[in-house]
Backbone as CSV, one residue per row, in Angstrom:
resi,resn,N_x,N_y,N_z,CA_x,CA_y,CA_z,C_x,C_y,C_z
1,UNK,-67.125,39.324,1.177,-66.878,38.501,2.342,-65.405,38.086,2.346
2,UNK,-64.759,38.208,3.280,-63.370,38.239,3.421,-62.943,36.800,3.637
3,UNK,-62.256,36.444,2.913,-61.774,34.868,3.403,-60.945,34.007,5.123
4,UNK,-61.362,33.233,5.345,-60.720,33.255,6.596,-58.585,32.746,6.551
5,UNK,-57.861,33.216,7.274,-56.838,33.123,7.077,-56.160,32.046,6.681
6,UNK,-57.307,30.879,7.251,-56.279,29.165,7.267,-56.637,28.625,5.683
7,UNK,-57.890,29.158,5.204,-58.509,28.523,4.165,-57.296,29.837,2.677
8,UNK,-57.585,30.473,3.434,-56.089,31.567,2.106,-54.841,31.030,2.376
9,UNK,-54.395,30.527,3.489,-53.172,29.549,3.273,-53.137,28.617,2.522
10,UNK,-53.893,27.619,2.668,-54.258,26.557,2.278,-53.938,26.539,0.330
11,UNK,-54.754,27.780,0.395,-55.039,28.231,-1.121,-53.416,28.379,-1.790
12,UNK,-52.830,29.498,-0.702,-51.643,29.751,-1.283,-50.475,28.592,-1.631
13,UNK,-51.224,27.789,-0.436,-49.892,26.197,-0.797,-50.083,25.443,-1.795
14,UNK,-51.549,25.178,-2.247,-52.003,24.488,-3.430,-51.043,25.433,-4.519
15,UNK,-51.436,26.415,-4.292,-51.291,27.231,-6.137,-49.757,27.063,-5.871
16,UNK,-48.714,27.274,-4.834,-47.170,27.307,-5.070,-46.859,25.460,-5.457
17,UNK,-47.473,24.836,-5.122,-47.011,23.422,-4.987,-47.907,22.344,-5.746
18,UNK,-47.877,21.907,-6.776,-49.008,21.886,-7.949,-48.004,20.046,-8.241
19,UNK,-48.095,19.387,-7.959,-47.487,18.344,-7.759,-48.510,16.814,-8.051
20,UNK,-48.622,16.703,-9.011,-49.484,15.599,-9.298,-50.731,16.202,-10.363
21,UNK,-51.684,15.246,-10.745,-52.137,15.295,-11.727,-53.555,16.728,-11.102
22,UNK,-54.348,16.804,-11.554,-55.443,17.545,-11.321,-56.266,17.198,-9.891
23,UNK,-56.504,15.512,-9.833,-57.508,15.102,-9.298,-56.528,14.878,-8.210
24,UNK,-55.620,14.595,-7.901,-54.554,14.543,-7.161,-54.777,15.456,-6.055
25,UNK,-54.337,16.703,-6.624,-53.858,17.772,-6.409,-55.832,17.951,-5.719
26,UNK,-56.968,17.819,-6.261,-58.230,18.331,-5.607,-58.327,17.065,-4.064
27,UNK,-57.943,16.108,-4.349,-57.704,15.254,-2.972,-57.018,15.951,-1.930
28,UNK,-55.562,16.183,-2.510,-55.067,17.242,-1.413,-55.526,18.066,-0.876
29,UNK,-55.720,18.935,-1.414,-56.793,20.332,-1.388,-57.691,19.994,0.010
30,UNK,-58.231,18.561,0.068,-59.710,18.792,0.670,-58.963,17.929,1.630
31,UNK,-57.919,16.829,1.687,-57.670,16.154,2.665,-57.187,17.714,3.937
32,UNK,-56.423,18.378,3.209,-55.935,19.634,3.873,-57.125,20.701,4.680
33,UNK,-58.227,20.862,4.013,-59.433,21.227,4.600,-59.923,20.620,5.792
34,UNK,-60.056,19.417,5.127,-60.764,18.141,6.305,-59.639,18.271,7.665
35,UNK,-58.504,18.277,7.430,-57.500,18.241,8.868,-57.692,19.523,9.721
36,UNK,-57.887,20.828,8.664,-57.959,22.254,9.426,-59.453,22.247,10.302
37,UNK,-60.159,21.497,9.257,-61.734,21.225,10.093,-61.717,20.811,11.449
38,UNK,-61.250,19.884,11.351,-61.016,18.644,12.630,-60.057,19.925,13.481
39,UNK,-59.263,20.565,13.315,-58.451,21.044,14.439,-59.718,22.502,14.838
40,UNK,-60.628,22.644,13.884,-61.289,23.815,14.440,-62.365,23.348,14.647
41,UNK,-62.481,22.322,15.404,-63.542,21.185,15.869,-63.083,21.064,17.240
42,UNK,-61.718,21.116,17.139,-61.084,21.022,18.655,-60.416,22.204,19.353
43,UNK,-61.509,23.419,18.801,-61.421,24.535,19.576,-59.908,25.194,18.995
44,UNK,-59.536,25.264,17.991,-58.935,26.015,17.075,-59.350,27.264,16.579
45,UNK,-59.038,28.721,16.672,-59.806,29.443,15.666,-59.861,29.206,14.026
46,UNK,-60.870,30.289,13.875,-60.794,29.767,12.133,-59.524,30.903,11.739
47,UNK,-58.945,31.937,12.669,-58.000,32.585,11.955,-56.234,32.237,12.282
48,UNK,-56.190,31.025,12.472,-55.047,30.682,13.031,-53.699,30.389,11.780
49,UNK,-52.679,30.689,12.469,-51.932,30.520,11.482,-51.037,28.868,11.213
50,UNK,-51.190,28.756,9.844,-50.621,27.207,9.592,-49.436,26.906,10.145
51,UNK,-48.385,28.218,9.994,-47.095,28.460,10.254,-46.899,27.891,12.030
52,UNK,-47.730,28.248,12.773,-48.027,27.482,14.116,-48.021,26.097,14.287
53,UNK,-48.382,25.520,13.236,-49.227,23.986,12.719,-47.798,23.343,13.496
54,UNK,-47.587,22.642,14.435,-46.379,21.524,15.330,-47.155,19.935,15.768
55,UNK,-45.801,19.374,16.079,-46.094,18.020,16.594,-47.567,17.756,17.595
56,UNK,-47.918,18.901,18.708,-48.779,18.507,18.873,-50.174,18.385,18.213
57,UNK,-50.594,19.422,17.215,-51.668,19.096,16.355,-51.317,17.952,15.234
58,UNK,-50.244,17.830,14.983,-50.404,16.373,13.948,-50.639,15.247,14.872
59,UNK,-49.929,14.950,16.185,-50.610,13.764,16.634,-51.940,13.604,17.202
60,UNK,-52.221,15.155,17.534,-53.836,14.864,17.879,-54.795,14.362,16.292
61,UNK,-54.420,14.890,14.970,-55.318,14.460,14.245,-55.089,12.645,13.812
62,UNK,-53.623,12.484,14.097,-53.476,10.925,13.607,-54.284,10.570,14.352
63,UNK,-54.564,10.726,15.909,-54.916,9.782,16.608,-56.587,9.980,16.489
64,UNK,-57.028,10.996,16.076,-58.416,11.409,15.565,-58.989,10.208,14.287
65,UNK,-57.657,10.493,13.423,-57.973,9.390,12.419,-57.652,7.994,12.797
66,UNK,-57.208,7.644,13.418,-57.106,6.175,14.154,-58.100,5.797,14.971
67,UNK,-58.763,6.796,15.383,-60.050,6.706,16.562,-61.297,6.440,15.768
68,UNK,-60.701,7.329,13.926,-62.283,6.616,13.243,-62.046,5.404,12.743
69,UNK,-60.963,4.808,12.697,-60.926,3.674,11.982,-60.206,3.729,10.616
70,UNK,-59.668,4.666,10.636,-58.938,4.591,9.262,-57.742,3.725,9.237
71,UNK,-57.167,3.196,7.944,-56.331,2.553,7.743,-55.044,3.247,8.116
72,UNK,-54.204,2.401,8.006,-52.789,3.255,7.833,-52.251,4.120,6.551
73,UNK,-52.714,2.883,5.466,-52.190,3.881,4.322,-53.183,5.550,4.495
74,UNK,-54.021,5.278,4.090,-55.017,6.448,4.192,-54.472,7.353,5.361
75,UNK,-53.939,7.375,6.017,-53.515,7.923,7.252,-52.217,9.236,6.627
């Protein structure tokens, strides 16, 4: 089964950029999942490229996460 493109990015940025302790680094990992989720929730494909990733998808997810109630730090 072939991996989908955003989730092999994802992969490739973890393994180049290894920056913090273990558990750190598995937070990242999934906070990074959880954001690609949410954008392929909002009619994103699953084969899209990160390299695309601009201002308008980061403010649609802040304001996604502000809409659930999240804090700022957490943000």
């Amino acid at each position: 089964m072939a991996r989908h493109q955003t989730q092999y990015q994802v992969r490739m940025i973890m393994k180049e950029n290894r920056d913090g302790s273990p558990d750190r680094q598995k937070a990242r990992h999934g906070s990074l999942m959880r954001s690609i989720r949410q954008l392929q929730a909002r009619g994103y494909g699953k084969n899209w490229d990160l390299r695309n990733l601009g201002k308008k998808e980061v403010h649609r997810l802040v304001h996604d996460m502000r809409s659930a109630g999240l804090s700022h730090r957490t943000i």
